[in-house]
Phi, psi and omega in degrees: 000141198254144196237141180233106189231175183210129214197134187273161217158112213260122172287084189291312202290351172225026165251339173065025166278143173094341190262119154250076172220155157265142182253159163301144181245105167283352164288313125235058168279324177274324158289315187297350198233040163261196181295147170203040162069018109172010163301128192233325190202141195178164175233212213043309181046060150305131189217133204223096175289090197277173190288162199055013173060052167233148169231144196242099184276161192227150178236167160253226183325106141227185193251137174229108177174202196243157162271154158281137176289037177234357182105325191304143168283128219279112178335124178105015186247144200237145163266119186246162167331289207219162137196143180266159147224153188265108150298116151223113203095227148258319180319157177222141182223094179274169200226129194218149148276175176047221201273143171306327182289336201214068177286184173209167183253195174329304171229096198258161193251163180289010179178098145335311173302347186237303199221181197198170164228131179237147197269153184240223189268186164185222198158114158285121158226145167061056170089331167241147171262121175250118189254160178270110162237152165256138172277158151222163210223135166295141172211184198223124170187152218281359185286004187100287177320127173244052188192157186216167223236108178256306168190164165297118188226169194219104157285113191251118189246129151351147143202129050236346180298051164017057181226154205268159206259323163181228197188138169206148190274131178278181203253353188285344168328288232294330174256001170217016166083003194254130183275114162277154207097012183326284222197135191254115164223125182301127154196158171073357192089015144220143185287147180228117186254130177255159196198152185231140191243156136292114171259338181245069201317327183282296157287003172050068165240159204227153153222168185285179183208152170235127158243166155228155169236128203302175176292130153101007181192083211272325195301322191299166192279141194273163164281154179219082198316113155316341168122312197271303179216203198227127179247158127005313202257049231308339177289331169294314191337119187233165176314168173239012201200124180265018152300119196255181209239154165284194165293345183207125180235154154231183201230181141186174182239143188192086257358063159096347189228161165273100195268119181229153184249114192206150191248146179257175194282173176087027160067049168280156170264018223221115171294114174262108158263143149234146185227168155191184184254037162213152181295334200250023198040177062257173166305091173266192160044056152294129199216145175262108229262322215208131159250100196281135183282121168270130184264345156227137180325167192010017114312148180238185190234148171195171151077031167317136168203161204261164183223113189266344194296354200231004183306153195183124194054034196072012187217133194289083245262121218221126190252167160228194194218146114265158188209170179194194202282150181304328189303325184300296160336308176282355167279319216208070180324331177300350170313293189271026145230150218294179183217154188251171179207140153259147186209123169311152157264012160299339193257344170274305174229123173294349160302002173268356208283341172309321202212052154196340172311290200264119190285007172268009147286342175249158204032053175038073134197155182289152170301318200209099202255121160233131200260156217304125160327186154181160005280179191179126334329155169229172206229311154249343171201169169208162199267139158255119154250157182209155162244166168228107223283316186242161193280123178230179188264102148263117186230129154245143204213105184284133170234195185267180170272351161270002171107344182265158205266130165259324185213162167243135183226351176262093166217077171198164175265147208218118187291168186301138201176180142207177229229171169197113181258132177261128153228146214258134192255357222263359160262007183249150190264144178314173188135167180256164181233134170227141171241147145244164161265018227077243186269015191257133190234140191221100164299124169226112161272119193247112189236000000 
């Protein structure tokens, strides 16, 4: 006779409460790479929070086709520019033109071959989403780059049917050299667009810039910070930072101070945080949060960016891109896709640590109260009820007793309520088990 118990028990190795380091997120590591009708691999990873507790992942170069089960990519899979996927939930939905056998991309340009679009940050207003891309153009160049930076563009897409309404190219390259669209973040009764100019034509090295615009219109003509106050003017625009930025940073604002995350350049592995207490810097407390581990021969690494919509138990939910050579990629898809991470913000500023490691310090209460499964014992499933006490990021996630992940059944943020989750026992092989819930962590012996 077969016996099923279940028993609490607090999981340090997989809530990583108590550890101020950052770790791999198997959770979504594992949603990013499931089926969504034909994104398989890409890089930039952009993330964009939308109304309803969706998120709009944005990609660059990828591939649309099937995997093979040895990883290799499967015949008959096209590079596309751009591509989107609609996140909700566990769903993944990409979003491409024209056909799965003959795609195209997401925001495709008039001949790809020559010129192009790679996607930046965005932001909904008033119904519609407007995203940031850059164009680039082939060029010949002794550096190495075989593509160059043309200009800045706004896209405006339908929402939530995502579809796109036109486009218009903005006018400040041309008076201040700066690619705009890092990263988008709202505070204060203004929207704040970050952005990187190039000083250095040879090495492409870049630093930041900041504009803003009042709330509610990204489109009205921007402000431009001087180092000093905010002008008009764009040709004024001076750096924020004597730190230089890869091609892709992000911002957030996260207890009162500003953050910011960047991987540094020339395909480094070594992940960077800062902070400070204006938006418009300057940049402290530079700290190396994450050295990414290369996992296959001739890859590199690039392009860290924070995803703040999923923060969760204190800790920040942060992707980077890989990338090698085409032969590889096409042996071994995994080359060529991004990967997660969480980072304490204990470990980006230790001021955080009073009011943010632990989510029962604010306001004394938990994010998320769960209470003993049932029935229990159980024989093919059992029940998880849970509530939510403030609207938060919940990932429930089953793994094995070596850590590795079988299911996800939770990734999403979820208003306050309660909940009752089934989960199925009746396909796991005898054995011990673990699930968490956000930090509440739980052993299940399957005999």
């Amino acid at each position: 006779m077969k016996k099923y118990q279940f028993f609490l028990s607090l999981l340090l190795i997989f809530s990583g409460q108590g550890f101020s380091q950052a770790l791999p997120d198997p959770a979504f590591n594992s949603t990013i790479r499931q089926v969504n009708g034909g994104w398989i691999a890409g890089d930039a990873t952009f993330s964009i929070a939308l109304p309803g507790s969706k998120t709009l992942w944005l990609f660059g170069d990828s591939f649309i086709g099937t995997v093979n089960s040895d990883n290799s990519v499967a015949s008959g899979a096209k590079m596309i520019r751009n591509c989107a996927i609609l996140q909700d939930g566990n769903s993944m939905t990409a979003l491409f033109g024209g056909t799965f056998p003959s795609p195209k991309s997401f925001f495709p340009s008039v001949d790809e071959n020559s010129s192009w679009f790679w996607p930046e940050h965005g932001i909904v207003e008033n119904d519609t989403l407007k995203i940031f891309f850059s164009e680039f153009t082939l060029v010949n160049s002794p550096s190495g780059f075989s593509f160059k930076y043309t200009a800045a563009f706004m896209a405006r897409f339908t929402f939530p049917n995502i579809a796109l309404v036109d486009s218009r190219k903005l006018p400040y390259y041309e008076f201040n050299g700066v690619c705009y669209g890092n990263s988008i973040l709202v505070d204060n009764g203004y929207t704040y667009i970050f952005g990187r100019q190039e000083t250095d034509m040879v090495f492409h090295i870049s630093y930041p810039h900041i504009a803003r615009v009042p709330v509610g219109n990204i489109m009205a003509p921007w402000e431009f910070f001087n180092g000093s106050s905010w002008s008009s003017d764009p040709a004024q625009t001076q750096q924020i930072s004597s730190e230089s930025v890869s091609q892709q940073f992000g911002v957030l604002k996260w207890n009162n101070k500003f953050v910011v995350i960047n991987q540094e350049i020339w395909n480094s592995s070594r992940i960077y945080s800062f902070t400070s207490d204006f938006i418009e810097g300057p940049w402290n407390k530079k700290t190396l949060i994450y050295d990414t581990p290369i996992l296959f021969a001739n890859t590199y690494t690039y392009g860290a960016f924070p995803h703040p919509q999923f923060t969760a138990d204190g800790k920040l939910l942060i992707s980077y891109n890989s990338n090698g050579n085409s032969a590889d990629i096409f042996k071994n898809v995994e080359v060529y896709r991004p990967r997660f991470i969480r980072v304490p913000f204990t470990m980006i500023n230790p001021t955080y640590s009073s009011t943010i490691e632990n989510p029962k310090s604010m306001n004394n209460e938990e994010s998320v109260i769960v209470n003993q499964n049932y029935p229990n014992p159980a024989k093919d499933e059992t029940k998880v009820k849970f509530t939510v006490v403030k609207r938060s990021y919940v990932s429930l996630q089953l793994n094995s007793i070596e850590g590795k992940a079988i299911q996800t059944y939770v990734n999403k943020i979820l208003d306050p309520g309660e909940y009752d989750l089934n989960i199925e026992l009746g396909g796991l092989k005898c054995g011990i088990y673990s699930y968490r819930i956000n930090n509440h962590g739980f052993k299940l012996i399957k005999n």
